[in-house]
N, C-alpha and C positions, 0 to 999 in steps of 0.2 A: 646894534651893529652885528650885522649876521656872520658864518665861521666860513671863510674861504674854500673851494674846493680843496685847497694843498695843504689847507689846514686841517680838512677832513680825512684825506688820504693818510697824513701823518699819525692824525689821531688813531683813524684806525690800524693801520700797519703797527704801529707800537702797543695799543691795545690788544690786539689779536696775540700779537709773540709774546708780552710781558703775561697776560693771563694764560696763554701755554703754557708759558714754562714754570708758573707759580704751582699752576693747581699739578702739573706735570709733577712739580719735587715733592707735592703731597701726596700725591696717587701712588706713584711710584715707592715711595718711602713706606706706605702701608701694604703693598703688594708684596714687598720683599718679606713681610712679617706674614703675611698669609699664607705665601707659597710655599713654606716652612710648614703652617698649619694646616693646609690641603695637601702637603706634599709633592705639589708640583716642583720638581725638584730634577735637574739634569744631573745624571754623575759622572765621572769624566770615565774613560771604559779604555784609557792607553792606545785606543787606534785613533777613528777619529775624531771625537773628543777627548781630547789633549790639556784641558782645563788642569786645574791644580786639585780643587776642592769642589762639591756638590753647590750650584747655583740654581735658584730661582729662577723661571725658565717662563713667565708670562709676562714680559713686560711690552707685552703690544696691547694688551688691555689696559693700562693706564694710561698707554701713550695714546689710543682712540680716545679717549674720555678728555685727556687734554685738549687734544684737537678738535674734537666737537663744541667744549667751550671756548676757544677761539676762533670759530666760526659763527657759532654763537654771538660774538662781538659784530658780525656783518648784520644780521639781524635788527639787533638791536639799535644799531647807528639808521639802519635803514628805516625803521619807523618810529625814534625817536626823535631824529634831527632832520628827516626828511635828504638823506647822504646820494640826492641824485649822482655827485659827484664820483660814486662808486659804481655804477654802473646799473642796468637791471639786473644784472646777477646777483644785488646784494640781499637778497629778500631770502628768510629761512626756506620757505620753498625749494628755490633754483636749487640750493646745496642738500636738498635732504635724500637725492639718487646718490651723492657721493656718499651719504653719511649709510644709507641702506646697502650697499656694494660695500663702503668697508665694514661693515657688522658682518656680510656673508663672509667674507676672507677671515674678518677674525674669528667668529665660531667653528670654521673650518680650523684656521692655525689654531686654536687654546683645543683641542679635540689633538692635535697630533701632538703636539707638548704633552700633550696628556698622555694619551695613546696612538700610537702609530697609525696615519692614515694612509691607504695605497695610492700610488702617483695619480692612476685614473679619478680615484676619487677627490683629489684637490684638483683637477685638472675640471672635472665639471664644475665644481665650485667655482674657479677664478671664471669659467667661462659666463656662470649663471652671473657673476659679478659685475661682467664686462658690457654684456647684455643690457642689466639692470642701467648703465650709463650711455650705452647705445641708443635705447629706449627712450631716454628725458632729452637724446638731438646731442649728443657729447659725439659725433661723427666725422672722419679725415674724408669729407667730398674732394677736395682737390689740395695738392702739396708742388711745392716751388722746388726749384733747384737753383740758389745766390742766384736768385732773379733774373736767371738767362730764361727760363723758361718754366710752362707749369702744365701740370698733366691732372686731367680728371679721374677719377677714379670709374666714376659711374657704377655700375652692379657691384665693385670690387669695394666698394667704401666702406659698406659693413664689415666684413671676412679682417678687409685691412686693418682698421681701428679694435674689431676685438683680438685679434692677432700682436698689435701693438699693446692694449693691455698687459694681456694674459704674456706676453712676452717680457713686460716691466718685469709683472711680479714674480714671476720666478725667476727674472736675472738679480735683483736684491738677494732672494734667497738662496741663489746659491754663492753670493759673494758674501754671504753673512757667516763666517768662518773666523772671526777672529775678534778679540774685544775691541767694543769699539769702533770696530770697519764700519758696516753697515750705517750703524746711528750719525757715524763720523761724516761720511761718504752721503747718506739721504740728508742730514742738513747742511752743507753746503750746498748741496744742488738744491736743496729748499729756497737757500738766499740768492742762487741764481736765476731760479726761473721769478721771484718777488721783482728782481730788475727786470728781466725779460718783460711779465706784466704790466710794470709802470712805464716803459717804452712801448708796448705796443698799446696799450689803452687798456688791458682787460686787467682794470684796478680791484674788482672782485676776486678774482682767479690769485692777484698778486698778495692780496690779503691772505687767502689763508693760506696762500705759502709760506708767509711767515708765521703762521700757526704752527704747522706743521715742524717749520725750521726753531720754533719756540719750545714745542712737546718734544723733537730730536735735542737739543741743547740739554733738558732738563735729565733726558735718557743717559744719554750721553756721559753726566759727572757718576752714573753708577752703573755705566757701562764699561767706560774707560777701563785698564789694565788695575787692578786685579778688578775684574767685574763682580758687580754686586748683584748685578739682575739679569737676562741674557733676553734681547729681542727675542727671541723662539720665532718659530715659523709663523706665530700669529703675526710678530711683528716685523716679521721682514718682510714679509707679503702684503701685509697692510701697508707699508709703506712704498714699494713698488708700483703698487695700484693708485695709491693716491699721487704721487711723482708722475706717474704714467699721464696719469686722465690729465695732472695741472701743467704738464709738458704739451699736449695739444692747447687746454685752454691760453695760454699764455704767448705761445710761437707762431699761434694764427692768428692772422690779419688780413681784413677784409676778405673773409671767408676762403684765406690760402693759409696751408697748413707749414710752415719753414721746416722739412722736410732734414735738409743736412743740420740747422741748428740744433734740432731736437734730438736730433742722433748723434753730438757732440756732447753736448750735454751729459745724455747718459752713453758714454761712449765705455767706461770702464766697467761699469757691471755688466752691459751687455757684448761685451769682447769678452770679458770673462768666462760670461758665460756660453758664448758662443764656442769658443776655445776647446771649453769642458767640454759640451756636447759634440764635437768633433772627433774631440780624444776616444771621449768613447767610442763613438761611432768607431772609427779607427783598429779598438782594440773588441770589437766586437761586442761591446755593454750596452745596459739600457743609459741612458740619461740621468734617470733617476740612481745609478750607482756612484753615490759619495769616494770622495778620493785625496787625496792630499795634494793634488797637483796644480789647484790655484793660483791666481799668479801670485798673492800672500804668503801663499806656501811658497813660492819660489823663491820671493823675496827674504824670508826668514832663514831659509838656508846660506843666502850670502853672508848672513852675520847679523842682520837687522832684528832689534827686539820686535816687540809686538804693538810697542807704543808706536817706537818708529816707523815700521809698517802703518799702521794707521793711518799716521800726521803723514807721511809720503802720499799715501792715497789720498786723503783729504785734498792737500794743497796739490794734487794733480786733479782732480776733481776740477776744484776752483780756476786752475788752468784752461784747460778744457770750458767751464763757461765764458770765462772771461773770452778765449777763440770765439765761442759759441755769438758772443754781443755782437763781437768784432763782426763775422759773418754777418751778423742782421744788419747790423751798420750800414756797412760797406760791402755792397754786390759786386757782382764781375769773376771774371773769367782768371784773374789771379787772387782772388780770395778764395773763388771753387779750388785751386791748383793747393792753394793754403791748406784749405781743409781736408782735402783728400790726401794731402801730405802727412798731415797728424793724425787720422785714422791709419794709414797706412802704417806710420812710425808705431803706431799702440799694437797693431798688432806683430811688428815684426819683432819690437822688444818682448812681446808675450811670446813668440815661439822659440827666442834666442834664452829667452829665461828657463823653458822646457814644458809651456804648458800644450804643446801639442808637439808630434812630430810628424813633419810634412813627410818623411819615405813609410811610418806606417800607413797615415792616409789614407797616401797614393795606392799601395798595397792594397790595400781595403777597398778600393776605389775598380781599381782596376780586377777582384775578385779572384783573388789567385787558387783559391779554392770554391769553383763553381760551385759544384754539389753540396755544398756544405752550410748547411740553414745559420741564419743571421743566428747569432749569439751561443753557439756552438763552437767558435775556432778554439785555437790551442791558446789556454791560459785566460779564456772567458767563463764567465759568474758560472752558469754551468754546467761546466767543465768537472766542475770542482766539486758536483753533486755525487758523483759515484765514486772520487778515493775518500769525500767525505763518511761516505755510508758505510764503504769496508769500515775508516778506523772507527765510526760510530759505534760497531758492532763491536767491536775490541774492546769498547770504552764503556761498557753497560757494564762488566765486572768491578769496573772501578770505580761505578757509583753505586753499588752495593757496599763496599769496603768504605766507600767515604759516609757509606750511610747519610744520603739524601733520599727523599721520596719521589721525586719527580725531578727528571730535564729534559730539556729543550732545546735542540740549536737546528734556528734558520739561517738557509742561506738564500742570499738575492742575489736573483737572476734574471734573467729574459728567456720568453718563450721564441718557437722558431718564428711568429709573425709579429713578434719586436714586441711584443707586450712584457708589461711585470710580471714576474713569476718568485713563486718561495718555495724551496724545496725545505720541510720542516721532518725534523727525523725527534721521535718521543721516546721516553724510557719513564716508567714509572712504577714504583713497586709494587701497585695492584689497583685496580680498577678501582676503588673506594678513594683510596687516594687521587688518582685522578680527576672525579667527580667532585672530590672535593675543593678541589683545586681551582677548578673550571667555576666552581658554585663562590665561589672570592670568600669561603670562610679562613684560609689561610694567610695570618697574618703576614701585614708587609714586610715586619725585621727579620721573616723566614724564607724572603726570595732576594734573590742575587741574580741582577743581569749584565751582561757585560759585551761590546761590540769588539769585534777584532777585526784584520784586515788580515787576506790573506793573497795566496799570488807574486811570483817575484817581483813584480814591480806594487805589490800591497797594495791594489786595488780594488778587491772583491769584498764582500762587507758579510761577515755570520755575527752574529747574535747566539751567544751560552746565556741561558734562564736554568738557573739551580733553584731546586727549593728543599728546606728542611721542615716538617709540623713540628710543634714545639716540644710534643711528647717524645721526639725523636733522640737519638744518640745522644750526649755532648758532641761526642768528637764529630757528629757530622755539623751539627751545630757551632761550633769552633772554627771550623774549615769553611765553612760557609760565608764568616767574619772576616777569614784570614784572607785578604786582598790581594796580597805579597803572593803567597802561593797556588793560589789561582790562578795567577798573572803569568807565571811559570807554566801552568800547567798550560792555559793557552799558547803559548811560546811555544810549546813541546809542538802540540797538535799545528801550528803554525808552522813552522823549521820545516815538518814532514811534509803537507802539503806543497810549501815551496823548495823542497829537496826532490819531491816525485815530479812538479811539472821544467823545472828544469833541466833535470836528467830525458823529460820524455818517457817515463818506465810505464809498465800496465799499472792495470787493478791490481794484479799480483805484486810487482813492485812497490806499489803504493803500501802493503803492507808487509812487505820484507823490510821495510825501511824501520818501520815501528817491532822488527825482529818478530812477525808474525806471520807464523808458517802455516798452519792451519783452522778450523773452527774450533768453539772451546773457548773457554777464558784466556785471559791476557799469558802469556808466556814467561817464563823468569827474564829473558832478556827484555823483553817487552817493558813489564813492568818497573824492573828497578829503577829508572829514570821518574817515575810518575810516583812509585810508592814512595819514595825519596820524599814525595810531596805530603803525602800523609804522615809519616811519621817522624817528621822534620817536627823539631821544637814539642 
């Protein structure tokens, strides 16, 4: 007696998520021990890493690995039991574009966890990604609208599907701001687009959904609040892209794409993130400038912890798909009015919560400052490059006295044709040192990096890198330790900054504020606030 189609759907969809999320708690569980012994290691820096304690910061590489072996499970059924019932997509082949596109995203994200990538440069990667699945027929030829009507793409099919990609995965990444969001947020839309699958026929597609939703579950119990391991950009983007691609495979039916389901679906990360990049736009930023103004962040401010936050997002998530069936279900002209009711609601609670405001915008929009090049206005990245330089220069006497050999501080910005830009100001106490520095003989417990935020609404992002050689001082070597007082010293150079662009003051202001009147070393008034900081304790 031979195994029923539904007996094989069963076996595989439980197969797929039970071996995710097994081999998931073991990958995961050895990565947290590695990332310690590599050092991949995030440490929270008081602006926007707000974490508590230094976490482990790759856990998108164990979560691919889970997920390849429960895709793995399609394979397998497919030429051991002969699982026509699953579709032709279940053969290792069909899945090995997906498996090739998230390897590109992950060796891009474990590269920025590592080290810092520039936006342009992930932005080739997800697009080589997306290609990679355009390339094996992964294509939005035509998309419905609740089934009043349907529109071909024709020339635009391409552009449109890798746009859609590449749009996933950086809407993941930027809502991956808090324990637990992300992980929490991608498997439940894992278990939605699994039904989505099983209603529309594309029982392959539904399977490693719940791969997916298997290796998210396992993440998950060591991601939750206080997290043990942090997706990292590997793994937020990896998950993006794969959500992305299983969001077409899944929504389309007889080679129509369900266009509003699919964009319910992911309706919160990509409101979020659309939100964000508005905001900036708005305040003159690139995109790529991090901020606190998420709608997580909004949420936290009303009083919500972090778990709560989460579980809120989560079970709206699940909302939204549950809509999402609903729409497949049932077409018409008052289901469209449905759905475009609850996108409409998502975003007008995101801008009553404060993640955008519609009169800068419009301001923005309307260009109230003609002459005046994109990412240039008052209180933009920068903006903030030339009162940074004056106090820079005031601040070189102070890293002699602290007895460091080398710092560092970038800041990010945009140039005038909207690209990344960093303006990186050095101080180093002799060319040797430098060279050495650059050459990675300087060990790691002798650099100290730290992000801040600065701007009155604390949206501009600088980066302080301190370093001491070992044969150096104590006392700079102490201070370099000392967290507490750094932290302070940042605060100082912070206050001042956002004390000059509120008043609107010059260059010159900018530096009367830190009681510095002319060139030369720091000045008695100057300094007693900062030496405060050296010779405390």
């Amino acid at each position: 007696m031979g195994i029923s189609s539904v007996e094989i759907l069963i076996l595989a969809g439980a197969a797929a998520f039970i071996t995710a999320f097994a081999l998931g708690i073991i990958l995961i569980s050895l990565m947290c021990r590695l990332s310690w012994r590599w050092g991949a290691i995030d440490k929270p820096d008081g602006s926007l890493k707000c974490h508590v304690r230094p976490t482990p910061t790759l856990g998108g590489a164990p979560l691919f690995g889970a997920i390849l072996a429960g895709m793995g499970i399609l394979a397998f059924l497919n030429y051991s039991l002969s699982a026509a019932a699953l579709g032709d997509g279940s053969g290792f082949l069909s899945w090995l574009p997906l498996a090739v596109s998230g390897l590109i995203i992950l060796s891009m994200g474990v590269r920025d966890d590592l080290r810092h990538v520039k936006p342009r440069t992930k932005f080739f990667f997800q697009m080589m990604a997306g290609l990679v699945l355009i390339g094996s027929g992964l294509i939005i030829g035509r998309f419905g609208f609740f089934g009043l009507f349907e529109v071909s793409l024709g020339i635009l099919a391409v552009p449109f599907t890798l746009f859609w990609l590449v749009g996933s995965c950086n809407a993941f990444n930027f809502i991956d701001g808090m324990d637990g969001l992300a992980s929490g947020i991608g498997m439940a839309l894992a278990l939605v687009l699994a039904a989505f699958g099983f209603i529309n026929g594309a029982y392959a597609p539904a399977v490693v959904s719940l791969a997916v939703a298997g290796g998210l579950l396992a993440l998950l119990l060591f991601n939750f609040k206080p997290a043990l391991i942090f997706l990292g950009d590997s793994g937020s983007q990896l998950v993006g892209l794969l959500l992305g691609a299983l969001v077409i495979e899944t929504t389309t039916k007889n080679g129509v794409f369900d266009l509003p389901s699919a964009g319910i679906i992911l309706s919160i990360p990509v409101l979020d993130a659309l939100l964000s990049i508005l905001r900036r736009y708005s305040r003159s930023e690139s995109p790529a400038c991090g901020d606190h103004q998420h709608v997580h962040h909004h949420l936290r401010r009303y009083g919500m912890s972090v778990r709560q936050v989460s579980l809120t997002l989560m079970a709206t998530a699940l909302v939204c798909g549950a809509v999402a069936l609903g729409c497949r279900i049932a077409e018409g002209y008052w289901v469209a009015a449905g759905g475009v009711i609850l996108v409409g609601l998502e975003i007008f609670m995101g801008v009553r919560l404060g993640c955008l405001e519609p009169e800068k915008l419009w301001q923005r929009m309307q260009r109230r400052h003609p002459g005046q090049p994109v990412g240039e206005g008052p209180g933009s990245c920068v903006s903030k490059a030339a009162e940074l330089a004056v106090i820079w220069e005031r601040m070189k006497p102070l890293f002699e006295q602290m007895q460091l050999d080398r710092a560092i501080l970038t800041l990010e910005g945009i140039s005038e044709n909207g690209r990344q830009r960093y303006h990186t100001f050095k101080w180093a106490r002799s060319d040797a040192l430098t060279s050495a520095s650059i050459a990675g003989t300087m060990p790691p417990s002798n650099r100290w990096t730290k992000r801040f935020l600065l701007g009155p609404d604390q949206s501009q992002i600088a980066t302080l890198r301190l370093e001491a050689i070992e044969k150096a001082s104590r006392a700079g070597e102490s201070l370099l330790h000392d967290e507490q007082r750094i932290a302070r010293l940042l605060k100082q150079i912070s206050d001042n900054i956002r004390t000059t662009t509120r008043k609107g003051v010059s260059l010159t202001g900018a530096a009367a504020s830190l009681g510095i009147t002319g060139p030369g070393p720091l000045t008695e008034t100057a300094a007693d606030p900062i030496e405060e900081l050296i010779d405390a304790g």
